[in-house]
N, C-alpha and C positions, 0 to 999 in steps of 0.2 A: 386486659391487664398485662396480657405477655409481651403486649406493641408497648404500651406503656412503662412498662421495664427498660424493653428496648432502648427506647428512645431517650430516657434517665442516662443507662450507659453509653451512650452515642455523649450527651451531652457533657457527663463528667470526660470521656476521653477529649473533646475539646477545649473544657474548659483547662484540663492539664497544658495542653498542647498552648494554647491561650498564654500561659502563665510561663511555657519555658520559651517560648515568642519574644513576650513583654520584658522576661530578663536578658536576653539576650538584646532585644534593641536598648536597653538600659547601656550595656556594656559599648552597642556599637554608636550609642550617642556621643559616650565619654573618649572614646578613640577618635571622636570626629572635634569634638570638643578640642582635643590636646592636639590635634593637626590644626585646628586652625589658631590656636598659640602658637603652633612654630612658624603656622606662617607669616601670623602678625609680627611677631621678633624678627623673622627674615627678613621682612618689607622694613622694618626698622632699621638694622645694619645694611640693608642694599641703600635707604635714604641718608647713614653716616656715611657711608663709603660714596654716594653721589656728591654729599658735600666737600668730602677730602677731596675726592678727583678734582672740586670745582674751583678749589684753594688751592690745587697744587698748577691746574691752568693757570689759576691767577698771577701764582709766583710764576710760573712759567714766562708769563707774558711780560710780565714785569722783567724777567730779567732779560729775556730778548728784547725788550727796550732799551735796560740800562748797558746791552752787548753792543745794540746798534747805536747808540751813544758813546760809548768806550770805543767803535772802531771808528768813528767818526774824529772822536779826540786824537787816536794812534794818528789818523791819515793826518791831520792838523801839527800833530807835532811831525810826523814825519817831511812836511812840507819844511814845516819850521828847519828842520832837522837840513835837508836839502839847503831851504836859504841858508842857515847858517855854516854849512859847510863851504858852501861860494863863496862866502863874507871872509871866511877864515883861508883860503886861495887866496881873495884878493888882500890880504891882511895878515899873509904870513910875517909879514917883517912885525906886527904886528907882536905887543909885549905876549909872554906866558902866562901872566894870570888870568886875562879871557880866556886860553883854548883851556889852561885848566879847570872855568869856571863852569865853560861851556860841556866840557866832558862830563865832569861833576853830573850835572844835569840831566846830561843823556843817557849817562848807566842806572840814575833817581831812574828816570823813565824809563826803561826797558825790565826794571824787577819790576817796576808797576804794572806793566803790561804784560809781562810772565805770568805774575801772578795773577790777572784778572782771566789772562786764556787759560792756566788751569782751574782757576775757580768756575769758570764759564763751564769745558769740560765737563767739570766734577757734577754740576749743575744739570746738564744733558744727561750724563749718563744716570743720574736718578730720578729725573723724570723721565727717560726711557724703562727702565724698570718698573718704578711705580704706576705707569700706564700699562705697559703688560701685566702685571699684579693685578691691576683694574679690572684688564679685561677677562681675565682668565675665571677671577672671581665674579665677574657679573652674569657670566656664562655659566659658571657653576650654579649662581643660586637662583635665575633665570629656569634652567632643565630643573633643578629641584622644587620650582616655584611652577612648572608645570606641569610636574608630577604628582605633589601634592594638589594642584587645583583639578587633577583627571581621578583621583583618588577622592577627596572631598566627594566630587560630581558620583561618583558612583557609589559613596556610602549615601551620599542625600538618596539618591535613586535606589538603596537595597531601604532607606530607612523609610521612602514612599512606598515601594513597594507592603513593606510590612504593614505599613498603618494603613493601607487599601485595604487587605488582606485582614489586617484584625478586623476595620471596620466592616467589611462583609460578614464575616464571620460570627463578628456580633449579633449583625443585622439579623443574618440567617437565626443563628442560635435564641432570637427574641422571638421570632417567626416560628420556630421550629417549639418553644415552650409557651407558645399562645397556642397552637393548633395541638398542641398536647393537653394542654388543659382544658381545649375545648371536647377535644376526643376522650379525657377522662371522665368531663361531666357525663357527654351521651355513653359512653360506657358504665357509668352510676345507674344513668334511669334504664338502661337496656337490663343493666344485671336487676333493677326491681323487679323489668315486668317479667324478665324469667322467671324469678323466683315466682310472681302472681302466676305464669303459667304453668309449675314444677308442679307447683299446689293441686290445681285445677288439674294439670295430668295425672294423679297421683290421685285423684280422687276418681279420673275416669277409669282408669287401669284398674282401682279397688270394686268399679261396677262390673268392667270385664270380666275382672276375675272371678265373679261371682256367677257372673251369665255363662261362661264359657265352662267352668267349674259343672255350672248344673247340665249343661249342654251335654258335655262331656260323659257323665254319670246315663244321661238318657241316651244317648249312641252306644254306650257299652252295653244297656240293658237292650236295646234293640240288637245289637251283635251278637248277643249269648244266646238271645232267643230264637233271633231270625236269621243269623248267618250259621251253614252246618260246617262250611269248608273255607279257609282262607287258603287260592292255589297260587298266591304270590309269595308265600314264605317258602314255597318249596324248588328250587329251582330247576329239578325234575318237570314239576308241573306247570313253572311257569314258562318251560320253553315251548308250550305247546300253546298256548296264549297267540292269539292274531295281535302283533303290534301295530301301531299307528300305523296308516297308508300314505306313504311320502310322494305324492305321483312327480313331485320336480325333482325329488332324487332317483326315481326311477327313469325320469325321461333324461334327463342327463349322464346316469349310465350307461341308458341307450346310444346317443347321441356320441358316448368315450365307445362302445365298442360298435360301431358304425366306424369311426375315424378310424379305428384300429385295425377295420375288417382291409380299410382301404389301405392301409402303411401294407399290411402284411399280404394283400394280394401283387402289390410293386415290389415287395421283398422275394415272390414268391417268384414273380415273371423274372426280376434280375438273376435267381437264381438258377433256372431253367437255361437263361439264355447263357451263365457263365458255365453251366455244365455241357451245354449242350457247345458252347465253340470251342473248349477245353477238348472237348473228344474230337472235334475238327482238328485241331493244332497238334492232336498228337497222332493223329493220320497223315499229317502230313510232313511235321518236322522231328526230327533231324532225316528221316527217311520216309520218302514218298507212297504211299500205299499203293500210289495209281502205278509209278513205273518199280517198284519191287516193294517184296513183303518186310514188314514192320516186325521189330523182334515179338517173343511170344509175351515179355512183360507188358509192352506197350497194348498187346492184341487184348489181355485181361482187362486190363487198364480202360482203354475203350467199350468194353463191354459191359462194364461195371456202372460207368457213364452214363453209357445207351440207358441203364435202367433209371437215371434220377428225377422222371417223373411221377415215378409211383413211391417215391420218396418225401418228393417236394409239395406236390398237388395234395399230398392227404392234408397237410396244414392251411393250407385255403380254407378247404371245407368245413376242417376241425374251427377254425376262427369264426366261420360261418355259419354253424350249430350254434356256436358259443353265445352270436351275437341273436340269433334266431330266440334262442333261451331264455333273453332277456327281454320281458315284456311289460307295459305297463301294469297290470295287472297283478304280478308276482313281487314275490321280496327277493331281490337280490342281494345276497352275503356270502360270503365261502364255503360256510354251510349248504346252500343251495344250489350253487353254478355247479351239478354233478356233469359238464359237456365238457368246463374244463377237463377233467381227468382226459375225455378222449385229445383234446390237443395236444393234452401231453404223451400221449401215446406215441403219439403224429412227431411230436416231435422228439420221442425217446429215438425210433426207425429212423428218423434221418440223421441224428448223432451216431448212430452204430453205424450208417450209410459213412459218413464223414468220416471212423476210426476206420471202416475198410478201405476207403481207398486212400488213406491219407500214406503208409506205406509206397502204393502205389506209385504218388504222386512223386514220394523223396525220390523213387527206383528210378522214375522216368527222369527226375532232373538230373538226376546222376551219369544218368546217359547219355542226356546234352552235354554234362560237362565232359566226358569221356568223348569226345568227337572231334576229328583233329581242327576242325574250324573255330571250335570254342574259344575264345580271349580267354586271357586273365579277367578282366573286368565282366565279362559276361559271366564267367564261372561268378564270381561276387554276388552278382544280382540272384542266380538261382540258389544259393547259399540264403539270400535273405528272404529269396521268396521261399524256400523251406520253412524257414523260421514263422514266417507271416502265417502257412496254414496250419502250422505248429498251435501258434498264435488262434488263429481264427477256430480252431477246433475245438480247445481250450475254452471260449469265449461261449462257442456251443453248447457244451457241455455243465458251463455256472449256468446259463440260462437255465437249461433241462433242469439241472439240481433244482433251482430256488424257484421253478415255474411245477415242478413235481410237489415243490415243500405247500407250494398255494393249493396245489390240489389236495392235499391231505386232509384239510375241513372236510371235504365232502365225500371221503372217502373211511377214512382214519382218525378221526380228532383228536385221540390221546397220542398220537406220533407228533403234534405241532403245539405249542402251546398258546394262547389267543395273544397275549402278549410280543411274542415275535414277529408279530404278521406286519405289523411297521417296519419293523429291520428286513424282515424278507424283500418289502418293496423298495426299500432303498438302496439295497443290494441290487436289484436288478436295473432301477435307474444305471448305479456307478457302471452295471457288467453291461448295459447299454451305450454308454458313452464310451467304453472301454473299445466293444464291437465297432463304435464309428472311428476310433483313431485305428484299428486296429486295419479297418479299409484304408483309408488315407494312405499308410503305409506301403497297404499291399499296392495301390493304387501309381505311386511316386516308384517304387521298384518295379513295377513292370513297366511303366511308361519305361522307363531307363531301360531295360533289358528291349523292349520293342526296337527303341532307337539304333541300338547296337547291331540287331539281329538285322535293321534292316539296311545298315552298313556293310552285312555278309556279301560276297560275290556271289553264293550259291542263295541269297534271298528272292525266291518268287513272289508273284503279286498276289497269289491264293495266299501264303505266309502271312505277308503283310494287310492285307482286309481281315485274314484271321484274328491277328492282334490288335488291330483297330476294332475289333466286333469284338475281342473279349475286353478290351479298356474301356469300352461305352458298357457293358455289361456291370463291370466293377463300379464306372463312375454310378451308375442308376443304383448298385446295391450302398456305396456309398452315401448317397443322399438320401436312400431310403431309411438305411440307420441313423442319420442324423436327421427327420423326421420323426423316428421311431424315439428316441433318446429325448430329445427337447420335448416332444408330447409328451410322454412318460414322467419326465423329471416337472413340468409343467401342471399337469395333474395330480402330481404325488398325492398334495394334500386331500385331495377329492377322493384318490384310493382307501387312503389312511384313516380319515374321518367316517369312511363308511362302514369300517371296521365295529365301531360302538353303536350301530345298528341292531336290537333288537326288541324282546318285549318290555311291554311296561311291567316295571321294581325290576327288569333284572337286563341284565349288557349283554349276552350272551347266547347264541343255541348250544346246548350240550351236545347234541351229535345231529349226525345227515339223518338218522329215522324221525326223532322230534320234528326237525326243521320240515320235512315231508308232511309230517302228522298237520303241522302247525298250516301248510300249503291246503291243504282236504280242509284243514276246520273253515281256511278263509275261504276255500272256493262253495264252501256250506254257507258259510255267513253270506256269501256277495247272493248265491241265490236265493236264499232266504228273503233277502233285503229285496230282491226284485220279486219274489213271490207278494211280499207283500203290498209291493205299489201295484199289483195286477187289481183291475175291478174284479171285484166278485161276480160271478154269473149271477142272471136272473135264476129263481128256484121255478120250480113246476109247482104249481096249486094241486094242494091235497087228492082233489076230487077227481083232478085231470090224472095224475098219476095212479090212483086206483082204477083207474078206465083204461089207463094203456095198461100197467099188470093186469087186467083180466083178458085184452086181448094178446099180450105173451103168453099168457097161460093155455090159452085157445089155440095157440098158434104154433105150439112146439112140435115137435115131430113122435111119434111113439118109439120106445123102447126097443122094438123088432128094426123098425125102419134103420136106426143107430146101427145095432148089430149088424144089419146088412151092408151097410155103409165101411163100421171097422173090418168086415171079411174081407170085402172087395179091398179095401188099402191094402189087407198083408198079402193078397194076391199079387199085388202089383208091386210089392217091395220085395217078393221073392221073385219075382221075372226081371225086377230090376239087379239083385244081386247075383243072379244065373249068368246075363249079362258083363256084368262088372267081372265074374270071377273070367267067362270067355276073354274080357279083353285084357286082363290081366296077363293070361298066358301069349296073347298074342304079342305084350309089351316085351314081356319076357323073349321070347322068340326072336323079337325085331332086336332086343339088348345085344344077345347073343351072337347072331349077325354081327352087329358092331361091332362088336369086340373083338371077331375076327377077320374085319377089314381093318382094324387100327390096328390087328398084330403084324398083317402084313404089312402096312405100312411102316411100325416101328424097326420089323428087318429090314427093310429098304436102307431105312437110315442110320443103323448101328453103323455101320464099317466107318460111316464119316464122323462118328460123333464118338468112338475109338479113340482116335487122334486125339481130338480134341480134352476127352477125359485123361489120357496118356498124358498131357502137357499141363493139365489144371491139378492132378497130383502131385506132378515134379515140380510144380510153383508152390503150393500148396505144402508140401515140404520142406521145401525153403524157405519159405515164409515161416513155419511152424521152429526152425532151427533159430533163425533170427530173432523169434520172439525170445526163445528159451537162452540164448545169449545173453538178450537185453536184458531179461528177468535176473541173469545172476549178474551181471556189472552190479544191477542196480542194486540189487539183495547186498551185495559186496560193497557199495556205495554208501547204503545205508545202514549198514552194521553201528553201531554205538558202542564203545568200550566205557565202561565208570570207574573211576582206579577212587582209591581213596588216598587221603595225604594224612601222612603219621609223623608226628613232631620227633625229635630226636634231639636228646641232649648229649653234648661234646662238651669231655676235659680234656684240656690242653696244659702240658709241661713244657717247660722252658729247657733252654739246653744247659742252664747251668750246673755247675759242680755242687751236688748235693749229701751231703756225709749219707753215711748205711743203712742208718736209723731212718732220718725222713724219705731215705726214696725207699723201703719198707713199707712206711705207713704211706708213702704217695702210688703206689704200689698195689698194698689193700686197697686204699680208698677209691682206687680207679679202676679195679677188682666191683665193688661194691656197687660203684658210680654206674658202669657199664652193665652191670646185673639189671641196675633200678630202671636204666634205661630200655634193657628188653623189654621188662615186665609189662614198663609202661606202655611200650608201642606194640605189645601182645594185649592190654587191656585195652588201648582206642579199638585197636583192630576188632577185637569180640563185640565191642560197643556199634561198631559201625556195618559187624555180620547182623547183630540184634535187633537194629533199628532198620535195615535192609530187608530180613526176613522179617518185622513187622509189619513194612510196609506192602512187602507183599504177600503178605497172609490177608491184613485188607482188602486188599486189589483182588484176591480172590477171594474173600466174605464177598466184595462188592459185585465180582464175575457170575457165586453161584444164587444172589439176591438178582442180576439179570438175569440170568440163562431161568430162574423158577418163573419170574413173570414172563418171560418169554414163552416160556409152556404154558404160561395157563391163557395166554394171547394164542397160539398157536393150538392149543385144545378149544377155544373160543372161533378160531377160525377154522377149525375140521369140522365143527359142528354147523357152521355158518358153511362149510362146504358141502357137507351132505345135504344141507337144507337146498342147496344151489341145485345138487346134482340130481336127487328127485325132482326139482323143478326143471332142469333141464329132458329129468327123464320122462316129463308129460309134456315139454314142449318137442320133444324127438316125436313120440306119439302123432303127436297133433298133426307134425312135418313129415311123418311118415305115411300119414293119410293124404296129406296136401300132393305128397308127393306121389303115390298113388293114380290120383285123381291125374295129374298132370301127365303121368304115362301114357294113360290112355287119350287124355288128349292127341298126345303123339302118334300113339300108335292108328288113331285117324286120321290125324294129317299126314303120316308115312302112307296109309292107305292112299289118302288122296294125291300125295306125289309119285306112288309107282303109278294110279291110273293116268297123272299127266304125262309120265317119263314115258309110257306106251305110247301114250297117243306122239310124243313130242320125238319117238322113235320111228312110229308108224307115218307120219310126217317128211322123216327124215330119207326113211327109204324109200317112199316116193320121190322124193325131190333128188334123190341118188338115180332113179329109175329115169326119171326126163331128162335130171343129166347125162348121161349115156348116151338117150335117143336123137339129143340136139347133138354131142358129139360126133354119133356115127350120121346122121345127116351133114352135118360140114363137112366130115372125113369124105362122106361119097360127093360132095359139091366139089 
């Protein structure tokens, strides 16, 4: 019905369209109509005007006949005129009335012939004009007779165009209301047979509803009677529920931290090797360690370095538990990855690693720039490369934050809320791709600084492979992070989604105990489920098993025999602990010993290690100075002052001459004015102390509403600590037996290395003894 409509309105907007078409070709008929009246009239006066021109040729003609006839006549008298003036020579004596008669004559003739050359003239000159007249005007109605027939030609062509155009339009619009009303019949018998199927549905619905009704009524009575506990309304109890086992979301996790094991052991190598040429480079430039000593900042510096493999290498590992962790088997969610935490450990130690030597780092470039070889430009480059591990430490440390906040599921739940755990991961994408340009950077500035350095005149070729071995270090951490980044950002959604992983009726584990709880129930369930596909054993027949109990019965030992059995053990458990306590004290003895060859050796090497403490205090000082500088710029930096702003209203007086009276009352009134004015900016100001100290009387309602949950967290966590510490204090126990035991191990293997050292003594001075004897044999040879 609603195409049906459509199509109505489609049809009336044409038939409009139709109608203001068909008035307008009305209009451009009658405009075509009235041009070709003007042009029929035109072609009529262009046919008088071809007649006049053809009547005035004709007198034309006519009269240069009757001109060529008249000059014919002239020449004939003029001859005449000749003879008779010869006649009148030879006939001078001749009487006066001929020549009188004859002159007569010839003046007749010469006004005759005046007059016929101006008539002739007059004749010319207006058939010369009227032939130009002619033609001026046959040219005129000629372009205008061309104009109108190019005009004509294009209104016939706008008036075909139109009536193509209707007639399609028609055509269409006939086409268009036969396929409508063929569409409205089948839409007639389509809406009957709904209505037949509304019916018929309406009547199965009223079955359902009856079936479903009673169905309904017998599952409730079967749930009151037979269900004691529903543990999906509680969500306590439902996180301890084994949810569905997803094994393709479990192997794909695995398969993301596999990839991830491999980004971060290439992160881990680049970083080794960028530390480890780092502590090269600064042995040897600006000052050679080989031909003199290096200042003492550089000497920390380097030894701080030396240590970044027990910085770096824990992260391998930590990634490598993580990935270990993750097994088909188990559920993996945040709640459960409790190996995170330790990575983040691994990577808390190398962040604190990166804030100590990052000073360092600035002291040592400061150094290069302070050396009189340094450029300008090379100063630039170690300026930006300050900035870069400014930069890259920075970059270390969001990681740490938002890779510590992941670990809080399984640690801390009520510190993360389950809802941010999307933004935590997309945070760390951005702080990932942040990390790859932040190499990039570092990477283009040292190249540039390399270039320079190895421009120096004092650059050696140990220098220059230095800097080539830390630029391939950076490019490998560079590509590792943009590995690291693109897999990350690529996965997102895979991280994210896995987030709404947990029991059925509910999204959620409540904490890392549940989530545990929930791991024991499944690994209950999984062998449950293999206990039962086990065959059952074959049983023993009744009769056969009374036959074998009577021969156990038969067969046991007597009560005396027992007793003699338990005597002889505690004999043998007291000669064994008589023993243990002997080698006890012998462990002891050999401890003792030790400790006084390690004293002697620790005097040996006090006097050198003097020095050394002597110089790591006075750095150490310094450094401590510097902090507490930085700390008050910064304090001083970040101070905040809040002023408030107080309106103030101003009356102003003119200078003019004002009689007694009104500058009195202008007087009082700016008296008044200026009071009102106090009051007012003493009442903002009380308004703006009130709403000041309101807001921070909240700030602290809201301070001492934390700091109380924070006591009852941290009363929560003493308690969870003593619970630790007794368990530590039967796991010392345990360790202090272990350890025990392992004394004495030692203390027989110390046995058995002094009986070697004898022998490997008694050896020695024999083999002392022959040498001698082969000496004084040569000697006398």
């Amino acid at each position: 019905m609603a195409a049906a409509a459509e199509l109505q309105g489609k049809y009336q907007k044409l038939a409009q369209e139709y109608s203001k078409l068909r008035a307008q070709n009305h209009v451009l008929k009658k405009g075509v109509v009235d041009e070709q009246a003007n042009s029929a009239a035109l072609k009529e006066q262009l046919k008088m005007k071809d007649q006049s021109l053809r009547k005035l040729q004709q007198e034309m003609d006519s009269l240069t006949f009757r001109n060529q006839q008249l000059a014919k006549r002239v020449e004939l008298l003029q001859d005449e005129l000749v003879l008779s003036e010869s006649k009148g020579r030879k006939n001078k004596k001749s009487g006066e009335p001929t020549s009188q008669l004859s002159q007569e004559q010839k003046n007749v003739f010469d006004e005759d012939l005046q007059k016929k050359i101006e008539e002739n003239e007059r004749l010319h000159i207006q058939f010369f004009e009227a032939d130009e007249q002619h033609k001026r005007l046959e040219i005129d109605l000629r372009n205008r007779l061309e104009v109108l027939e190019m005009e004509a030609a294009q209104h016939q062509a706008v008036v075909d165009g139109l009536t193509r155009k209707y007639m399609d339009t028609i055509e269409k619009l006939q086409s268009d209301k036969a396929k409508l009303e063929i569409k409205s019949q089948t839409l007639e018998r389509e809406a009957k047979d709904c209505r037949v199927r509304m019916e018929e549905c309406q009547q199965q619905l009223k079955h359902l509803h009856s079936d479903l009704s009673s169905r309904l009524d017998d599952s409730l009575h079967i749930i009151r009677e037979k269900l004691p506990f529903n543990d999906t309304k509680s969500i306590k109890h439902n996180a301890l529920n084994v949810p569905f086992h997803n094994r393709w979301r479990q192997l794909k996790l695995r398969d993301l931290a596999g990839q991830a094991v491999t980004f971060v052991q290439d992160l881990v190598t680049a970083l080794l090797n960028f530390h480890t040429y780092t502590e090269q480079r600064v042995q040897i430039f600006p000052i050679d360690s080989a031909t003199d000593t290096i200042s003492p900042l550089n000497q920390k510096f380097s030894q701080y370095l030396h240590e970044n493999a027990s910085y770096v290498r824990p992260l391998e590992e930590g990634m490598l538990q993580l990935f270990e962790s993750i097994t088909e088997d188990t559920v993996t969610v945040l709640e459960t990855t409790v190996k995170l935490k330790s990575f983040s450990d691994h990577l808390t130690s190398y962040v604190c690693f990166l804030r100590k030597i990052l000073p360092y780092q600035f002291k040592s470039l400061e150094e290069e720039c302070e050396s009189s070889l340094c450029t300008a430009a090379l100063r630039a480059r170690n300026m930006e490369l300050q900035n870069d591990m400014k930069k890259l430490t920075a970059v270390f440390e969001k990681l740490h934050t938002y890779i510590n906040l992941l670990a809080l599921p399984s640690t801390k739940p009520d510190r993360l809320l389950r809802t941010n755990f999307s933004s935590v991961f997309t945070y760390i994408a951005s702080t990932l791709h942040g990390f790859h340009d932040v190499l990039q950077d570092m990477y283009k500035h040292y190249s540039q600084k390399a270039a320079l350095e190895q421009e120096l005149p004092t650059a050696t070729q140990k220098l220059i492979t230095t800097n080539d071995c830390i630029l391939s270090s950076i490019v490998a951490l560079t590509n590792g992070a943009g590995k690291v980044a693109s897999f990350f950002s690529n996965n997102l959604d895979c991280f994210t989604a896995s987030l709404s992983y947990g029991p059925k009726g509910g999204m959620e584990f409540i904490s890392p105990l549940s989530a545990e709880c929930m791991l024991q129930n499944k690994k209950k369930a999984a062998a449950f489920m293999k206990l039962l596909k086990k065959p059952c054993p074959d049983s023993v027949p009744y009769e056969e098993a009374l036959a074998n109990r009577r021969v156990l019965l038969s067969s046991t030992e007597s009560r005396e025999g027992l007793a003699q059995q338990v005597q002889q053990s505690l004999e043998k458990i007291t000669k064994l602990e008589q023993e243990k306590e002997h080698w006890m004290l012998e462990a002891q003895l050999a401890k003792i010993r030790l400790e006084k060859e390690n004293k002697k050796v620790i005097k040996n090497s006090v006097g050198n290690q003097r020095t050394e403490a002597t110089q790591e205090s006075l750095l150490t000082a310094e450094l401590a100075e510097q902090e507490k500088e930085d700390s008050m710029e910064k304090a001083s930096m970040e101070a905040v002052t809040s002023t408030s702003l107080v309106g103030m209203l101003t009356v102003t007086t003119g200078d003019e001459e004002i009689p007694e009276a009104a500058s009195r009352e202008d007087l009082i009134k700016n008296h008044y004015m200026a009071r009102i004015v106090e009051l007012t900016s003493q009442l903002q100001l009380a308004d703006s102390k009130s709403v000041h100290f309101h807001a921070e009387c909240r700030a602290l309602a809201k301070r001492l509403s934390l700091a109380d949950k924070s006591k009852e967290s941290t009363l929560e966590d003493m308690r969870l600590a003593k619970q630790s510490i007794t368990r530590l204090q039967d796991e010392l126990a345990t360790t202090k037996r272990s350890y025990e035991d392992q004394l004495s191990m030692m203390s027989d293997h110390l046995c058995s290395m002094n009986e070697t050292l004898s022998k490997q003594r008694e050896e020695i001075d024999t083999l002392k003894m022959a040498n001698k004897g082969n000496s004084k044999k040569n000697k006398s040879r």
